[in-house]
C-alpha distance (Angstrom), angle and dihedral (degrees) to the residues before:
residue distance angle dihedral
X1 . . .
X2 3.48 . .
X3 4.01 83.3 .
X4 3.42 80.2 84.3
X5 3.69 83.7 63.8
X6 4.09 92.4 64.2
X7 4.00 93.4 45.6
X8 4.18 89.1 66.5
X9 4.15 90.5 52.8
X10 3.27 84.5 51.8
X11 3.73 102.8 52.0
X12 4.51 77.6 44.5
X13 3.17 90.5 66.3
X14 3.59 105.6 41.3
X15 3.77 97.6 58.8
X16 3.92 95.0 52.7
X17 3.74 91.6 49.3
X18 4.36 104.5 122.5
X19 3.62 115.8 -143.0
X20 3.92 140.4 -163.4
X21 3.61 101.3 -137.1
X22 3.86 109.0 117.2
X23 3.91 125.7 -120.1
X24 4.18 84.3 27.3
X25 3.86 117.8 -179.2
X26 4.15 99.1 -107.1
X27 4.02 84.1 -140.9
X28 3.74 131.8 9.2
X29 3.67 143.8 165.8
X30 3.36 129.3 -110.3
X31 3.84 126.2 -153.3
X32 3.66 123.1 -151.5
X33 3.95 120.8 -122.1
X34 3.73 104.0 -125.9
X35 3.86 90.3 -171.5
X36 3.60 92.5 56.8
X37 3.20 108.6 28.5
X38 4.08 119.7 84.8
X39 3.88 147.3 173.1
X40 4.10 121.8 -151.8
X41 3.85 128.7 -178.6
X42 3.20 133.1 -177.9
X43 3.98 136.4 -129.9
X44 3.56 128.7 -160.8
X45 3.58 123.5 -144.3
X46 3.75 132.0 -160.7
X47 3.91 80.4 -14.1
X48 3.70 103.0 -82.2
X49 3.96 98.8 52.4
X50 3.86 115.4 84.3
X51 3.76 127.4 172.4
X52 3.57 126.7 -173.5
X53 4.15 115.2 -130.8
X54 3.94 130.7 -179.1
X55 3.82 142.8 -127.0
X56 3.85 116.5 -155.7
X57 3.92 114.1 -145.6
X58 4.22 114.3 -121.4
X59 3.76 88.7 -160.1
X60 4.05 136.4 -43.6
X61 3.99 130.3 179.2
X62 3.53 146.7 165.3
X63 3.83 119.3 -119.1
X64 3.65 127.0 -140.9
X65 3.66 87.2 -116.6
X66 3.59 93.6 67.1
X67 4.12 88.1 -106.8
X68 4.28 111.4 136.4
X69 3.52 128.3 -162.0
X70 4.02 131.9 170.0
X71 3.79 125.8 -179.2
X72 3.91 120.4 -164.5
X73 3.76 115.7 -158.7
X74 4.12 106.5 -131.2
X75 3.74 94.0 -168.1
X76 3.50 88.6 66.7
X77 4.03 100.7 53.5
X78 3.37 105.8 131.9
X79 4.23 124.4 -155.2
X80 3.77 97.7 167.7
X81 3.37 94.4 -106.5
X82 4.02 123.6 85.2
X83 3.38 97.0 -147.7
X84 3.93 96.1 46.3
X85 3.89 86.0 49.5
X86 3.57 96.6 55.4
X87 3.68 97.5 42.1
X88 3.81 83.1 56.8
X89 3.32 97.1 59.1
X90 3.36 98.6 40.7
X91 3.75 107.5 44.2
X92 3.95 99.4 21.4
X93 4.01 107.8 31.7
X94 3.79 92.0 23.0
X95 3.99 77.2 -146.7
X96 4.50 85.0 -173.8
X97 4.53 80.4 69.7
X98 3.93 94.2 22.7
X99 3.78 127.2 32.3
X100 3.26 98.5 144.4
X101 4.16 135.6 62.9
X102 3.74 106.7 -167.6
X103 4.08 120.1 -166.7
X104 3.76 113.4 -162.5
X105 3.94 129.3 -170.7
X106 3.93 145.3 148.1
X107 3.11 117.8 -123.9
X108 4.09 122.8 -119.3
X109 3.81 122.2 -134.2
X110 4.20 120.4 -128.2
X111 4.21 92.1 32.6
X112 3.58 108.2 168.0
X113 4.48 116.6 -138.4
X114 3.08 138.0 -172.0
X115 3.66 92.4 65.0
X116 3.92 131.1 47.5
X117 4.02 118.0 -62.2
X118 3.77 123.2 171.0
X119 3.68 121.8 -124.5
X120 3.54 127.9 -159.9
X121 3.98 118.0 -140.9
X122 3.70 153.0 157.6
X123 3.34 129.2 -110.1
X124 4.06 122.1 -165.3
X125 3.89 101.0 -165.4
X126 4.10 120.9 164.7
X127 3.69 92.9 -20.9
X128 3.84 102.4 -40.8
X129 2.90 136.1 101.7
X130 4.35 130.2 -140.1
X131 4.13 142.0 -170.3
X132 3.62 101.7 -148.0
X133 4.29 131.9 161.3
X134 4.14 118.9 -138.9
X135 3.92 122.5 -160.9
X136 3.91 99.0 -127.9
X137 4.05 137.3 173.7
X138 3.61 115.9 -158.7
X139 3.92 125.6 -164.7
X140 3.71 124.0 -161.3
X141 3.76 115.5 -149.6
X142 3.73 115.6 169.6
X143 3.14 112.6 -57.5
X144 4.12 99.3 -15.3
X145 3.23 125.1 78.5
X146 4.12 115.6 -156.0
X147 3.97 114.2 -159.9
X148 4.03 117.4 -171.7
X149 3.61 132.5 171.2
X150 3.77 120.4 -96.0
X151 3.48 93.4 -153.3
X152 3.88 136.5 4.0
X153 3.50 115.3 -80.3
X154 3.82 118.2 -131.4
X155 3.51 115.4 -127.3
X156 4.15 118.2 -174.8
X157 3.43 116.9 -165.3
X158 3.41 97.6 -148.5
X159 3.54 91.8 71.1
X160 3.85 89.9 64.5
X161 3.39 103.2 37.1
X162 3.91 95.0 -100.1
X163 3.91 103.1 126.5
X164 3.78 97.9 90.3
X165 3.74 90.4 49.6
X166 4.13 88.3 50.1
X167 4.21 87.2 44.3
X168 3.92 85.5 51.3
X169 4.17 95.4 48.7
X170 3.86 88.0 45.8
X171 4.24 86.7 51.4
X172 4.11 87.3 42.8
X173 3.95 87.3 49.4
X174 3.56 98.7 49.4
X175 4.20 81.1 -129.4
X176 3.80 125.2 146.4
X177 3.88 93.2 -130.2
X178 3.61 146.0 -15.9
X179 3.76 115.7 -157.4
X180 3.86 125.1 -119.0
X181 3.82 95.6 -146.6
X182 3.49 107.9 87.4
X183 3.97 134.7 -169.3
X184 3.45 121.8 -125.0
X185 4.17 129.5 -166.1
X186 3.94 133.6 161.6
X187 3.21 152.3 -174.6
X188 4.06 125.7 -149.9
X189 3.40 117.4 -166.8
X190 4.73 110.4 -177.0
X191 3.24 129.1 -168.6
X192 4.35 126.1 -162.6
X193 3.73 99.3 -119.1
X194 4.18 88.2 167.1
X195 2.99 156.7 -15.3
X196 3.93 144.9 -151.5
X197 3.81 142.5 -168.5
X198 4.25 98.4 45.2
């Protein structure tokens, strides 16, 4: 999940973007399109087999203040298959403790786009809590600003406690192995909602 991770650079970078349209906002906010904005990972099975799943996003913006914050909604990863989904919340996200993944950051002025800047962000995931850096490209059109990941981000599950939920899938699934790295893209699609200070 630590493609979560790469969605808060983006949002960074979006905010601190200067533009030459007159009578500008000196701050706004942006709002983050839940409709078009989307997380995937990707588990490998049996080490050959990979499938790509997704992570809706339950809300996410970027505060005049610079402050970023994005909440994915676990109980609504979706695998294509029921069953899969609701073993996956149940065994790996424990979604009835955890339904949420939140990804925090603060945004940092002068950030260069249209090609690939790091970010550095947090990443609250089952109870625990991360500093990880995302690859991201951001494009400004209008008033939208679209954030995706360079690169895949590599999320272990060790590092948040996931790895007993994975052994417990690959038990459940009668499979020889699932891997704990997992592969992490995005897409980040912001809208202006406001803006203050004319």
């Amino acid at each position: 999940m630590k493609a979560l991770l790469t969605t808060l650079m983006t949002c960074l970078l979006l905010a601190c973007q200067p533009t030459t349209k007159k009578n500008t906002p000196r701050s706004a906010t942006w709002q983050l399109q839940l409709e078009s904005s989307e997380l995937s990972f990707v588990s490998t099975k049996n080490k050959s087999i990979s499938e790509t799943h997704t992570v809706p996003f339950g809300s996410g913006q970027i505060e005049s203040n610079g402050s970023v914050e994005l909440i994915l909604d676990l109980n609504q990863v979706e695998s294509q298959i029921p069953i899969r989904n609701q073993r996956m919340k149940d065994l790996l996200f424990e979604t009835s403790r955890f339904p949420h993944a939140k990804i925090t950051s603060t945004l940092v002025k002068n950030i260069n786009h249209g090609s690939p800047v790091d970010v550095t962000f947090e990443l609250s995931l089952h109870a625990i809590t991360q500093t990880l850096t995302a690859t991201v490209l951001i494009q400004e059109q209008g008033d939208e600003i679209v954030v995706t990941s360079y690169m895949p981000v590599q999320i272990h599950a060790k590092d948040f406690d996931l790895d007993s939920g994975i052994n417990q899938l690959t038990q459940v699934a009668k499979l020889k192995a699932i891997s704990y790295e997992v592969p992490v893209d995005f897409k980040l699609v912001f809208h202006k909602i406001n803006s203050t200070n004319q």
